[in-house]
Backbone as a printed PyTorch tensor [residue, N CA C, xyz], in Angstrom:
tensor([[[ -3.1950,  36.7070,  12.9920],
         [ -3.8650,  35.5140,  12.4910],
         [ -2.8270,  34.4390,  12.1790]],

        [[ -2.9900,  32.7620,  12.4110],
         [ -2.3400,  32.1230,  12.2050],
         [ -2.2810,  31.5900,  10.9780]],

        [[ -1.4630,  31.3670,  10.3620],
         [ -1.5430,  31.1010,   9.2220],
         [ -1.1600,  29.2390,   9.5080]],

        [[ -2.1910,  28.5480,   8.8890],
         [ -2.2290,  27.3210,   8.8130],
         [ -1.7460,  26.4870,   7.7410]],

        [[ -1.0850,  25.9120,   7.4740],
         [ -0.3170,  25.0110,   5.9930],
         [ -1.7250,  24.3560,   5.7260]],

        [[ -1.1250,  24.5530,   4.2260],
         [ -2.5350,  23.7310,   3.4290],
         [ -1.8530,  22.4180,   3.1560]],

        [[ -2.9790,  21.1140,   3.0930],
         [ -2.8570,  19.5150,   3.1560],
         [ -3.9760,  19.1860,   2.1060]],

        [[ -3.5670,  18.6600,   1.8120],
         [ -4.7040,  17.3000,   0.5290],
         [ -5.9010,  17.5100,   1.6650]],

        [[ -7.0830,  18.4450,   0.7120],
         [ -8.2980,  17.9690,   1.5950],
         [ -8.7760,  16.0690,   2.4850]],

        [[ -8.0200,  15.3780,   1.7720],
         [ -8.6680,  13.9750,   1.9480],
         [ -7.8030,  13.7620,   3.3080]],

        [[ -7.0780,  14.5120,   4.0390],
         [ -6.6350,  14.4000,   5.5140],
         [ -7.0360,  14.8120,   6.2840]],

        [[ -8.3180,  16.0810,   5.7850],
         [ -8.7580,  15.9610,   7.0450],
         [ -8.0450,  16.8960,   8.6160]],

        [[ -8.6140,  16.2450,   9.8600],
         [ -8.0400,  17.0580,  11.0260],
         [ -7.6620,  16.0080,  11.7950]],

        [[ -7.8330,  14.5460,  11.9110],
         [ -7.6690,  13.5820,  12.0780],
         [ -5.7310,  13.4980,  12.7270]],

        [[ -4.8340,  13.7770,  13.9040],
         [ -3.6160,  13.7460,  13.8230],
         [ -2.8590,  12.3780,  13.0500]],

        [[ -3.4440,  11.4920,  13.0850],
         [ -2.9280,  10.3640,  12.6370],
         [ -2.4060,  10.2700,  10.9520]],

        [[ -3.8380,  10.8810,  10.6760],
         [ -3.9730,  10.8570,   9.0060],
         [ -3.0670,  12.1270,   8.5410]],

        [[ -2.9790,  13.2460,   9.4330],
         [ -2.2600,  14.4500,   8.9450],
         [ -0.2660,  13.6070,   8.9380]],

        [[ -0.3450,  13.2180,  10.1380],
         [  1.0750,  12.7040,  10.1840],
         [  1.1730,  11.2680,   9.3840]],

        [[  0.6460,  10.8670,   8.9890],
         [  0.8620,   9.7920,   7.7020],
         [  0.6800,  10.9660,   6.0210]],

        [[ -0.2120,  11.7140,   6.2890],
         [ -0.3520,  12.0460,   4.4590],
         [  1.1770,  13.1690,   4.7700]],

        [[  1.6670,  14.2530,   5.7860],
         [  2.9910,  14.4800,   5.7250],
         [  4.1630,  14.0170,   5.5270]],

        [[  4.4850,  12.5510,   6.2500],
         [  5.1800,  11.8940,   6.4130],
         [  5.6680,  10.7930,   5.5340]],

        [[  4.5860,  10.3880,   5.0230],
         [  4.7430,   9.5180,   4.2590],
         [  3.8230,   9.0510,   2.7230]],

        [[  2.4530,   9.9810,   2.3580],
         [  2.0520,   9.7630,   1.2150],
         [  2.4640,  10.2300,   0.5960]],

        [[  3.3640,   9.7820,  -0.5380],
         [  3.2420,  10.2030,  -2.3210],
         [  5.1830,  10.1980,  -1.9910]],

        [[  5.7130,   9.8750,  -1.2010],
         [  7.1960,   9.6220,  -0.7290],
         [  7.6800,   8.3660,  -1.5290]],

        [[  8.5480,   8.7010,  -2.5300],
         [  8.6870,   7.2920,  -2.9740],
         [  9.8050,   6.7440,  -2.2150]],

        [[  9.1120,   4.9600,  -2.0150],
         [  9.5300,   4.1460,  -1.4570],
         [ 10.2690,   3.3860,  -2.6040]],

        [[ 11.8970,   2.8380,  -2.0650],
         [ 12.0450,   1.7910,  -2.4650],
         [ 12.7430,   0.0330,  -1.4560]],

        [[ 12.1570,   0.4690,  -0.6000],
         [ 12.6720,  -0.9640,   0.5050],
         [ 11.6990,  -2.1590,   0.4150]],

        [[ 11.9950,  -2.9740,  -0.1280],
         [ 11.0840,  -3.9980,   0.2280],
         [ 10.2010,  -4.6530,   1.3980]],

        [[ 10.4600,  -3.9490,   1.9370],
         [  9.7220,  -4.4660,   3.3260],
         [  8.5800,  -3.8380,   3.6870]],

        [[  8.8920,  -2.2140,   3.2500],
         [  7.6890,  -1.3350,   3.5120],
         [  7.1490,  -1.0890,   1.9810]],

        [[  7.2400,  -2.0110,   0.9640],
         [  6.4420,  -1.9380,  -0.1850],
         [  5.3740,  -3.0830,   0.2840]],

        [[  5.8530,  -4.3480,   0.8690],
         [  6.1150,  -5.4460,   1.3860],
         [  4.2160,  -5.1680,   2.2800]],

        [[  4.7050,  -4.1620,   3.2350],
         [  3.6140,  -3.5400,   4.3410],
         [  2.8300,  -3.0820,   4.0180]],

        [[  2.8300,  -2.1750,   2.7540],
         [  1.5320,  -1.1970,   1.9590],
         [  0.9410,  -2.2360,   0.9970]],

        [[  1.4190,  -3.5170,   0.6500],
         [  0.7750,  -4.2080,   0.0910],
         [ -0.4540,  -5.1610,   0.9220]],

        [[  0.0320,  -5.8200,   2.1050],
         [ -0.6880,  -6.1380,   2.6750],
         [ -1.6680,  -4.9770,   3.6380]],

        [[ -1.3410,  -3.7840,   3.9470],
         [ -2.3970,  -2.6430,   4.0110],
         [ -2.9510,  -2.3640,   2.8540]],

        [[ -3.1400,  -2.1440,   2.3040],
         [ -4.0730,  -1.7020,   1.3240],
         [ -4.4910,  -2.8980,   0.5570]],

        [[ -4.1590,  -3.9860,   1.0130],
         [ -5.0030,  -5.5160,   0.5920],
         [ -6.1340,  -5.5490,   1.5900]],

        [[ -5.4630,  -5.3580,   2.8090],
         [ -6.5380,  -5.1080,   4.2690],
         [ -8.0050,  -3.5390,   3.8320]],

        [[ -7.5450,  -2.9270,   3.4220],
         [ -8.6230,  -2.0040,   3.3910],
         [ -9.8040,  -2.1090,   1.9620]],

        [[ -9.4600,  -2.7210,   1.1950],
         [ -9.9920,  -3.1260,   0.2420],
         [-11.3810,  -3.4520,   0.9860]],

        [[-12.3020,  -2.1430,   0.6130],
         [-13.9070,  -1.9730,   1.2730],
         [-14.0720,  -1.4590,   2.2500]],

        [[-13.3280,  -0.7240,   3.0470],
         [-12.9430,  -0.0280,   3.9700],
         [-12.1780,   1.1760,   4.2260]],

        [[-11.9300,   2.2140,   4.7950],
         [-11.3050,   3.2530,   4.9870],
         [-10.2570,   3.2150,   5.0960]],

        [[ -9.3330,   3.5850,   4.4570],
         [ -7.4590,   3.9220,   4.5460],
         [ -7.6890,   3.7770,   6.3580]],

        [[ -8.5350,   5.3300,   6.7900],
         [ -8.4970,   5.4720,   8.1790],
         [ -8.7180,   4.1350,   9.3620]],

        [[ -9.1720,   3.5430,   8.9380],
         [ -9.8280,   1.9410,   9.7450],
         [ -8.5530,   1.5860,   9.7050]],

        [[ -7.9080,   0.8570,   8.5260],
         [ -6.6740,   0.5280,   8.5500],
         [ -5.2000,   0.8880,   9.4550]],

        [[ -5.4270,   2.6170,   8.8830],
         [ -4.1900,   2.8940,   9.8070],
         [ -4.2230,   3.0730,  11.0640]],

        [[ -5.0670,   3.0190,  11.6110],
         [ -5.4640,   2.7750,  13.1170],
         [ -5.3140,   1.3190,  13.6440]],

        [[ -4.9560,   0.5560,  12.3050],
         [ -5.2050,  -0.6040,  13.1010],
         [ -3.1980,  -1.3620,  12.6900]],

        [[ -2.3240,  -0.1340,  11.8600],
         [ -1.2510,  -0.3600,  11.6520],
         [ -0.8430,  -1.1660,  12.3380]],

        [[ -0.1400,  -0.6270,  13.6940],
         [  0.6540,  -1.5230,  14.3020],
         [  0.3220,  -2.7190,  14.6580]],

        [[ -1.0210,  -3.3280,  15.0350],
         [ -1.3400,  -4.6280,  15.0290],
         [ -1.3440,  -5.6670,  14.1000]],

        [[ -1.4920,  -4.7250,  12.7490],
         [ -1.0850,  -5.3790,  11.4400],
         [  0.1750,  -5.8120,  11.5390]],

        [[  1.1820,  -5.1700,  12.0910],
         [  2.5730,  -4.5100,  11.9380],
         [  3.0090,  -6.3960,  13.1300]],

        [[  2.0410,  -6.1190,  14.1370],
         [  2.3110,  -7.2630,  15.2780],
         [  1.9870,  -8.7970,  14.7310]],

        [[  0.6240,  -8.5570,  14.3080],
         [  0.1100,  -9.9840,  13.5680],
         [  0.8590, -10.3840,  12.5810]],

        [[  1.2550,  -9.6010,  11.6490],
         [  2.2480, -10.3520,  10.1810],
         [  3.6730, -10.0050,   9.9790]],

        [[  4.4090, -10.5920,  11.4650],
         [  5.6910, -10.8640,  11.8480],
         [  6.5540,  -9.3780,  11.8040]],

        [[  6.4180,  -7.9770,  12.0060],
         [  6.8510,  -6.9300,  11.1150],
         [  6.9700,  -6.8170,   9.4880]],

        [[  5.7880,  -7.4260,   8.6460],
         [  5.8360,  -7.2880,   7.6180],
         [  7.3140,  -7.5670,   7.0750]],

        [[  7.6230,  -8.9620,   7.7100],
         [  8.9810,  -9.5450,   7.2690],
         [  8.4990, -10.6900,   6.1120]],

        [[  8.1170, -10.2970,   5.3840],
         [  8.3630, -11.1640,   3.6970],
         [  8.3450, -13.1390,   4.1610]],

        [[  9.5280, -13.4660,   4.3050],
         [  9.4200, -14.6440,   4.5690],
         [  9.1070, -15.1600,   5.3710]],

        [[  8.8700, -14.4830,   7.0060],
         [  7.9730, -14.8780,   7.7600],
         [  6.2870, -15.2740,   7.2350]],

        [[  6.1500, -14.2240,   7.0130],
         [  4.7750, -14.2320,   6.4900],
         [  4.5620, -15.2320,   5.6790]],

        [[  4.9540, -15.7770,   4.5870],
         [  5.2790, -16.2370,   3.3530],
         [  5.1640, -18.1210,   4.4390]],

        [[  6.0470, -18.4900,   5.1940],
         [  5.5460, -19.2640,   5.8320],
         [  4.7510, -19.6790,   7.0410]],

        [[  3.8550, -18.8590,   7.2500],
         [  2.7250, -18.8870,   8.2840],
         [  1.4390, -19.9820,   7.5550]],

        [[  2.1880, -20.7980,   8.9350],
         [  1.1160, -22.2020,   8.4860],
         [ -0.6130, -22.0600,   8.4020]],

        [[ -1.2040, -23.0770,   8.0130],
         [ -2.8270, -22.6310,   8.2660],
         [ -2.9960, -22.6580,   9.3520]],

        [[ -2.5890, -22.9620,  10.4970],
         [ -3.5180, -23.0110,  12.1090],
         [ -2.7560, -21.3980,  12.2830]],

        [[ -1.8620, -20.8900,  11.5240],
         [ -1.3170, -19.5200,  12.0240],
         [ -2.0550, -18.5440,  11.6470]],

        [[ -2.5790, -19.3080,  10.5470],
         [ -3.7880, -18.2070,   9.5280],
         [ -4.8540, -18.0820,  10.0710]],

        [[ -4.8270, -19.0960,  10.9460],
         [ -6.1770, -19.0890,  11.7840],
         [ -6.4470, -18.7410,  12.7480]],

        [[ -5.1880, -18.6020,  13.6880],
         [ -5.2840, -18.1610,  14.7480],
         [ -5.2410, -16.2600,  14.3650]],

        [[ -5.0190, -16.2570,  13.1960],
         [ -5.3170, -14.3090,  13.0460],
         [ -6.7830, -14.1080,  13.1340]],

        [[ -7.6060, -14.7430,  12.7030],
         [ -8.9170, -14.7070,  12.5660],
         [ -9.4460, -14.4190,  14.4560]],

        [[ -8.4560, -14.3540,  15.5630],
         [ -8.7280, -13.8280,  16.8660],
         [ -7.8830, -13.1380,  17.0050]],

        [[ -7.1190, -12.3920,  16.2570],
         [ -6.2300, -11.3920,  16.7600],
         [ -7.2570, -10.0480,  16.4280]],

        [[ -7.1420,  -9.1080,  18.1060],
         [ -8.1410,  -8.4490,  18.1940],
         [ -7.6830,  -7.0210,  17.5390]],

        [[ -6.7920,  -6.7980,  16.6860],
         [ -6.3890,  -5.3840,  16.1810],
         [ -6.3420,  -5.6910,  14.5640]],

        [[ -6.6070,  -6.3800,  14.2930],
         [ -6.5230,  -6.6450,  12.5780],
         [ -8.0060,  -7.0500,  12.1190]],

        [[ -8.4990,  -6.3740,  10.7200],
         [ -9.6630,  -7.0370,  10.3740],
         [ -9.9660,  -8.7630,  10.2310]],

        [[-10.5350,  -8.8070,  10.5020],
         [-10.9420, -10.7250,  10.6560],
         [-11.8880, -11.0880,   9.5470]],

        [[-11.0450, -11.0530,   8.2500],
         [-11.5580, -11.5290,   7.3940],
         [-10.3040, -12.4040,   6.7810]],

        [[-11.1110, -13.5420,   6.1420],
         [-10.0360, -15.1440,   6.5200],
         [ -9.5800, -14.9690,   4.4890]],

        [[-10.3810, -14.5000,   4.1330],
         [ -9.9230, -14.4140,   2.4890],
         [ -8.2510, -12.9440,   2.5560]],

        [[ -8.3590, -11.9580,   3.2700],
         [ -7.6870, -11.0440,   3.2850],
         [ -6.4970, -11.8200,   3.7400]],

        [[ -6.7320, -12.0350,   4.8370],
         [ -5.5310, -13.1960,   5.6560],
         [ -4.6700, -14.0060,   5.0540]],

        [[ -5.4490, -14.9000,   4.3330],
         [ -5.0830, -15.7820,   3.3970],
         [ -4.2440, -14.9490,   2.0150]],

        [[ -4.6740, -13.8050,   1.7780],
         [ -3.8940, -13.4420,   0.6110],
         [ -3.0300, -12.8430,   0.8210]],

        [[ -3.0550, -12.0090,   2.0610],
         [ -1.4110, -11.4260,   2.4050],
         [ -0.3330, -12.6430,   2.3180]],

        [[ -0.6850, -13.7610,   3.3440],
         [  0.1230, -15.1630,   3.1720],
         [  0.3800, -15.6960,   1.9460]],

        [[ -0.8430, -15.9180,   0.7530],
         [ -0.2690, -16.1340,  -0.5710],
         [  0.8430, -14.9850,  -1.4560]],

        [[  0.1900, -13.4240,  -1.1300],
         [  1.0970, -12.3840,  -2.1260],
         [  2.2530, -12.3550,  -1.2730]],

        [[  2.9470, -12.5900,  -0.1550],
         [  3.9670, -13.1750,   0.6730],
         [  4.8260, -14.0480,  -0.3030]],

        [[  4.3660, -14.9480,  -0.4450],
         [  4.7410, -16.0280,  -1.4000],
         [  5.1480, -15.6000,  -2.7710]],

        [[  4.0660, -14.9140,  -2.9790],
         [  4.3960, -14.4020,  -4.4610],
         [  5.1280, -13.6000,  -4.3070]],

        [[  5.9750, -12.7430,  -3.6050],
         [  6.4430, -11.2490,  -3.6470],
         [  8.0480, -12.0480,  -3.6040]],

        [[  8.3110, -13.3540,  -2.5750],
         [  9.3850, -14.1950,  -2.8400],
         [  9.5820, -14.2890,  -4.1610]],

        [[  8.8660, -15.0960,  -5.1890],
         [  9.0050, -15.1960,  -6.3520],
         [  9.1140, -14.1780,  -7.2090]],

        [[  8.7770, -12.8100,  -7.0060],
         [  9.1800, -12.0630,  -7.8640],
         [ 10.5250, -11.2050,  -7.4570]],

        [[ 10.5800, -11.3390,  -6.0330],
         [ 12.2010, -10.7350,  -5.1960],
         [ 12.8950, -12.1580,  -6.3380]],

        [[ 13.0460, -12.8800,  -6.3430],
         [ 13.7640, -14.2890,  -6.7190],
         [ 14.3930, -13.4750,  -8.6390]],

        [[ 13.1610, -13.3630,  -9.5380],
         [ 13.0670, -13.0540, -10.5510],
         [ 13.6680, -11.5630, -10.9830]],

        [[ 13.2390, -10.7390, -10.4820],
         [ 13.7120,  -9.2820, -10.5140],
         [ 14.9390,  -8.8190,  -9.3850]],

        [[ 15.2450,  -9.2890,  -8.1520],
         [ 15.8200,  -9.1070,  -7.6130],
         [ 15.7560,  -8.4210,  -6.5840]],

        [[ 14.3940,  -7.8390,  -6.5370],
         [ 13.5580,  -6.7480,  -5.6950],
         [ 11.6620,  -6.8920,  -5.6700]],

        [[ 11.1770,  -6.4340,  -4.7970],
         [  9.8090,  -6.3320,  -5.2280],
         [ 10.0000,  -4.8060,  -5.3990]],

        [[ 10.8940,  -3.5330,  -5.1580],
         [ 10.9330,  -2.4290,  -5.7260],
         [ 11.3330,  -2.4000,  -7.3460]],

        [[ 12.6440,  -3.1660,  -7.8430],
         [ 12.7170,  -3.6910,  -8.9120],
         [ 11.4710,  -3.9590,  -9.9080]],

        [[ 10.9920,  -4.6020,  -9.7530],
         [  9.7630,  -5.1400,  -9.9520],
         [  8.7750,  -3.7650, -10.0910]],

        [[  8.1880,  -3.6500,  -9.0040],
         [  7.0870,  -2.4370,  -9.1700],
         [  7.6830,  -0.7790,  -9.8710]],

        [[  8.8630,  -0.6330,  -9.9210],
         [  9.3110,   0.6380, -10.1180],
         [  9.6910,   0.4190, -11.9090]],

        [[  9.9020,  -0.8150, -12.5980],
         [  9.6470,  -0.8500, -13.6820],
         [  8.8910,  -0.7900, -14.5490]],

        [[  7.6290,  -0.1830, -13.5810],
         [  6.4390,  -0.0840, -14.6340],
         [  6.3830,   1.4720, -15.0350]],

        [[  7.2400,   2.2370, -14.3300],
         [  7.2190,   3.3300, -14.0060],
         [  7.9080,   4.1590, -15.1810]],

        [[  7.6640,   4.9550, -15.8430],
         [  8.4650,   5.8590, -16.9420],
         [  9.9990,   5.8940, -16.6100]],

        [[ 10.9540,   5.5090, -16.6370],
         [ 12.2120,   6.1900, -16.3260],
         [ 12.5110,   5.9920, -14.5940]],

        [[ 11.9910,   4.6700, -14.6360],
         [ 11.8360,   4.2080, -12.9360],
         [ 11.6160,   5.4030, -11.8100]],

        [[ 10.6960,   6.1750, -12.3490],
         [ 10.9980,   7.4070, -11.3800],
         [  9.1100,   7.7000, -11.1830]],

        [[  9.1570,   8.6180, -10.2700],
         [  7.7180,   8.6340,  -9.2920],
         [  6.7860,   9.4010, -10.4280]],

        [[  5.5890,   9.7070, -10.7940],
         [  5.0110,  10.4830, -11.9630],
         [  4.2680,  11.9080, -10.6770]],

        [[  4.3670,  13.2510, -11.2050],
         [  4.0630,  14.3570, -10.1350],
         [  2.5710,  14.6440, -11.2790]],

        [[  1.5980,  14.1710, -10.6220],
         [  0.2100,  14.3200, -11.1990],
         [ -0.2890,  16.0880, -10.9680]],

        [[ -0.7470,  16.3780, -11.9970],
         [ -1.6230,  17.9420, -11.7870],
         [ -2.7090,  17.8980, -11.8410]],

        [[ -3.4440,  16.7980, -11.5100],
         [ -4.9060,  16.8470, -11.5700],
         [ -6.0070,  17.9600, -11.6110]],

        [[ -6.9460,  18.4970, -12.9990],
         [ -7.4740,  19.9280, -12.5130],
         [ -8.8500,  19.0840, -12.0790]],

        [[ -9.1840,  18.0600, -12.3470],
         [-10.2940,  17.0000, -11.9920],
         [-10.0230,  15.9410, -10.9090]],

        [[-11.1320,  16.0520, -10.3210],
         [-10.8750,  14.3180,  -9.4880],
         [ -9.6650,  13.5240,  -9.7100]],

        [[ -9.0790,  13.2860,  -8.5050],
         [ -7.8080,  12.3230,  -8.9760],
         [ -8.6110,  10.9280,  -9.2530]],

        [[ -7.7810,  10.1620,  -9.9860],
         [ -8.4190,   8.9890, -10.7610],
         [ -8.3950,   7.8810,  -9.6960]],

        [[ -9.4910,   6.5940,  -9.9100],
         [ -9.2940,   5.9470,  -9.0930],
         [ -7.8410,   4.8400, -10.0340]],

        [[ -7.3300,   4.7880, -11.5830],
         [ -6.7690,   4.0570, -11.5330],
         [ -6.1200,   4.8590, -12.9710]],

        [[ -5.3600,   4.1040, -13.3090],
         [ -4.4840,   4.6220, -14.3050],
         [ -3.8590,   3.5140, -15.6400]],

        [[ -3.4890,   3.8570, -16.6740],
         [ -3.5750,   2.6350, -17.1670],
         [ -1.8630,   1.9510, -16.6200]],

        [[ -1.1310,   2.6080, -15.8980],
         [  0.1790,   1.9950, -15.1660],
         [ -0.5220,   1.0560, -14.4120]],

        [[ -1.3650,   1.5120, -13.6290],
         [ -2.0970,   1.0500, -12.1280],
         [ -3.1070,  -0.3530, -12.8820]],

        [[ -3.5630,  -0.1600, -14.0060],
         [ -3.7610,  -1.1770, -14.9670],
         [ -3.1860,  -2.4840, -15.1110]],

        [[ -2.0390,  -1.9720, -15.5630],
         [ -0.6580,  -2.9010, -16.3370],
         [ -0.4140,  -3.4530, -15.2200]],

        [[ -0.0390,  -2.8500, -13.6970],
         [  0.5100,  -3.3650, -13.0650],
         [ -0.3430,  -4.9720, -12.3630]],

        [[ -1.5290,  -4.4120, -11.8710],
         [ -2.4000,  -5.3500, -11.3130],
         [ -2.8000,  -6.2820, -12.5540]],

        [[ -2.8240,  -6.0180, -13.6460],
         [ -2.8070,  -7.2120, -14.6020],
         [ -1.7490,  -8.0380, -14.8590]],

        [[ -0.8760,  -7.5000, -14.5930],
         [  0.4460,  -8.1080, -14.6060],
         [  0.5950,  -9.2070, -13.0340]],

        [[  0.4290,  -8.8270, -12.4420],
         [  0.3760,  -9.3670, -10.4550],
         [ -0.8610, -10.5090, -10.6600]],

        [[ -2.3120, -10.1230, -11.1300],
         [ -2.7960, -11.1590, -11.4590],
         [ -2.7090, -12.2710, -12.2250]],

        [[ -2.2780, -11.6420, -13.2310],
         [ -1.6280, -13.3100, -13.7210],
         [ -0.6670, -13.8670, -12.9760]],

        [[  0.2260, -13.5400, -12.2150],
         [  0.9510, -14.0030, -11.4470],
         [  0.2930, -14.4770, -10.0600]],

        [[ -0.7680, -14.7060, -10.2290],
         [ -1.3140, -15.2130,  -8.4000],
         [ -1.7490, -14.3740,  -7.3870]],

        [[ -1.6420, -12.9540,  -7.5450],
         [ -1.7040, -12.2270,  -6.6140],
         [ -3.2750, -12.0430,  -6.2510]],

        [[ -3.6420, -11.6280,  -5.1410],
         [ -5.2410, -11.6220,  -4.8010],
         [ -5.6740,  -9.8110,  -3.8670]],

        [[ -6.8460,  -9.3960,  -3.9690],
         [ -6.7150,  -8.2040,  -2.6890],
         [ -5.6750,  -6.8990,  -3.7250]],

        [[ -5.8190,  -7.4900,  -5.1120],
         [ -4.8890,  -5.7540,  -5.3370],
         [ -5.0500,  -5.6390,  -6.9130]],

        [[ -6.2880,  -5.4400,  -7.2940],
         [ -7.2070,  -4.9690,  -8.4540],
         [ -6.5770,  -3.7120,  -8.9990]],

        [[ -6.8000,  -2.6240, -10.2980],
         [ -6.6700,  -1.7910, -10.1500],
         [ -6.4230,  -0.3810,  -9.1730]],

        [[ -7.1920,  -0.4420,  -9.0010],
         [ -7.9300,   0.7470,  -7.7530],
         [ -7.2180,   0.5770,  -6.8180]],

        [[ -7.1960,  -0.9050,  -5.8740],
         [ -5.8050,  -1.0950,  -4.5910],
         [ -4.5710,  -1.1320,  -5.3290]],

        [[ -4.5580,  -1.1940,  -6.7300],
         [ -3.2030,  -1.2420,  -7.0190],
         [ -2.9030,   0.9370,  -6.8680]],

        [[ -3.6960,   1.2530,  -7.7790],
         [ -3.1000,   2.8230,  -7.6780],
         [ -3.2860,   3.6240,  -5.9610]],

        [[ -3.8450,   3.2020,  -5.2940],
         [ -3.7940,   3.9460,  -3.9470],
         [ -2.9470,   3.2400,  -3.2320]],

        [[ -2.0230,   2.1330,  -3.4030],
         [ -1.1290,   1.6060,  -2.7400],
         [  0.4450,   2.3380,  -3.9960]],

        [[  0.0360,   2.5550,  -5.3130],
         [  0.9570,   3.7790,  -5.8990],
         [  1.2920,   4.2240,  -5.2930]],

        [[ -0.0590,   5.6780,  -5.2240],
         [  0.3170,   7.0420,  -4.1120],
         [  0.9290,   7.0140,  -2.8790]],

        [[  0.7730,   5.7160,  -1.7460],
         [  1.2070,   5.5610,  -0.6870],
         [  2.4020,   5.5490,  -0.6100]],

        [[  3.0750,   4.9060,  -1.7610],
         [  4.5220,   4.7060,  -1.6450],
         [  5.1060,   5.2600,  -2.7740]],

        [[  4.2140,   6.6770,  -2.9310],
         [  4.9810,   7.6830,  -3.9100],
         [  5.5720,   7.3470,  -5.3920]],

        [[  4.9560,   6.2810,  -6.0410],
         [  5.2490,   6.2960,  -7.3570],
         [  4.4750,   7.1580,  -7.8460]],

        [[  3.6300,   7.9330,  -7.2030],
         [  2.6740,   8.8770,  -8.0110],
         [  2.6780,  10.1610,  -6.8320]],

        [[  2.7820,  10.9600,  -7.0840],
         [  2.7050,  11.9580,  -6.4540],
         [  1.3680,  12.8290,  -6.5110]],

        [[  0.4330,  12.4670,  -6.0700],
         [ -0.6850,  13.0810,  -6.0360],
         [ -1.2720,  14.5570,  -5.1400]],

        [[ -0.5970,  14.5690,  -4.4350],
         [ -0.7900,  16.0490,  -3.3550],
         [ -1.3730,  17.3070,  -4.0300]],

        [[ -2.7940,  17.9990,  -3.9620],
         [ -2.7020,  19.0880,  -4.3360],
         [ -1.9760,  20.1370,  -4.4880]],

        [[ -2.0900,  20.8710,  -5.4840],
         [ -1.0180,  21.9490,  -6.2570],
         [ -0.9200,  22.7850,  -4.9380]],

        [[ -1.6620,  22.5800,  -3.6730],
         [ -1.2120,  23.8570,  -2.9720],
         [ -1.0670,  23.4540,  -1.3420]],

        [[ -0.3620,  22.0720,  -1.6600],
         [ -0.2760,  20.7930,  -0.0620],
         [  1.6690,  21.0710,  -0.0810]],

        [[  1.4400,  21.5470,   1.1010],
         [  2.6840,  21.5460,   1.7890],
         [  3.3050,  20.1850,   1.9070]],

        [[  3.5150,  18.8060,   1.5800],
         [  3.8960,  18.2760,   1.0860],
         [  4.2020,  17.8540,  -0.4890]],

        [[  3.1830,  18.3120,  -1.2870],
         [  3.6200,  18.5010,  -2.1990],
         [  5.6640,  17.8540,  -3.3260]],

        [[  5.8890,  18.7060,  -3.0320],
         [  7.3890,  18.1220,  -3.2090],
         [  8.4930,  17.9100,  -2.0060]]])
């Protein structure tokens, strides 16, 4: 009999989703560019499936310059507009528009802190990732995941509420969420 590794039920059989929740959920990130990328993904899925999204990665990845910060940050309105026909990204003109504004904003807080990892990893106990034991439902938010998006909203930010704030956490491993018995895990 084969013995099969156990995964966070929420992956599924899906290869895509197995090689993203291995590869890369609950991994803490600190590069700005790919904090940079999970911000505007998980701004994009906001009402929608993680899965919709990451299927639609690399076009995200094509449409908003490689999730290069200051590119993005100056993409004029006819550029904003012309995403609204790019055929691999959701075509919604408020989402669009706020990756281009939190672009902007993520300058201003790289400017201030010196990092947007800087920045997000200070909300963090001892700047370090939290390893959750959940014996209940993992939460949709936390009062970090709180602080943080209250903190980003007063600052301008749009597309990253609680809830997108803590599942864009887990993505980039400030929280380690993996069931007690997921071969990613640690």
């Amino acid at each position: 009999m084969m013995n099969i590794p156990k995964r966070c039920k929420w992956c599924g059989s899906d290869p895509l989703y197995i090689d993203y929740h291995d590869q890369e959920w609950g991994k803490p990130v600190y590069d700005d560019q790919t904090l940079f990328e999970f911000l505007i993904l998980e701004g994009a899925q906001a009402g929608l499936s993680w899965i919709t999204i990451l299927k639609r990665r690399e076009a995200y990845r094509e449409a908003f310059a490689g999730f290069d910060v200051e590119k993005v940050a100056a993409f004029s309105d006819l550029e904003a507009t012309a995403l609204l026909e790019h055929s691999g990204i959701i075509k919604n003109r408020l989402k669009i528009k706020s990756a281009i504004k939190n672009a902007q904003l993520v300058i201003r807080l790289q400017e201030e802190f010196g990092s947007l990892s800087n920045y997000l990893w200070s909300f963090m106990p001892d700047k370090s990732p939290l390893v959750h034991d959940f014996k209940t439902p993992i939460p949709v938010s936390t009062p970090i995941s709180d602080a943080i998006a209250k903190d980003m909203k007063k600052r301008g930010f749009t597309f990253f509420g609680t809830t997108i704030c803590y599942a864009f956490m887990q993505a980039v491993g400030m929280v380690n969420d993996h069931e007690a018995d997921c071969i990613s895990r640690f």
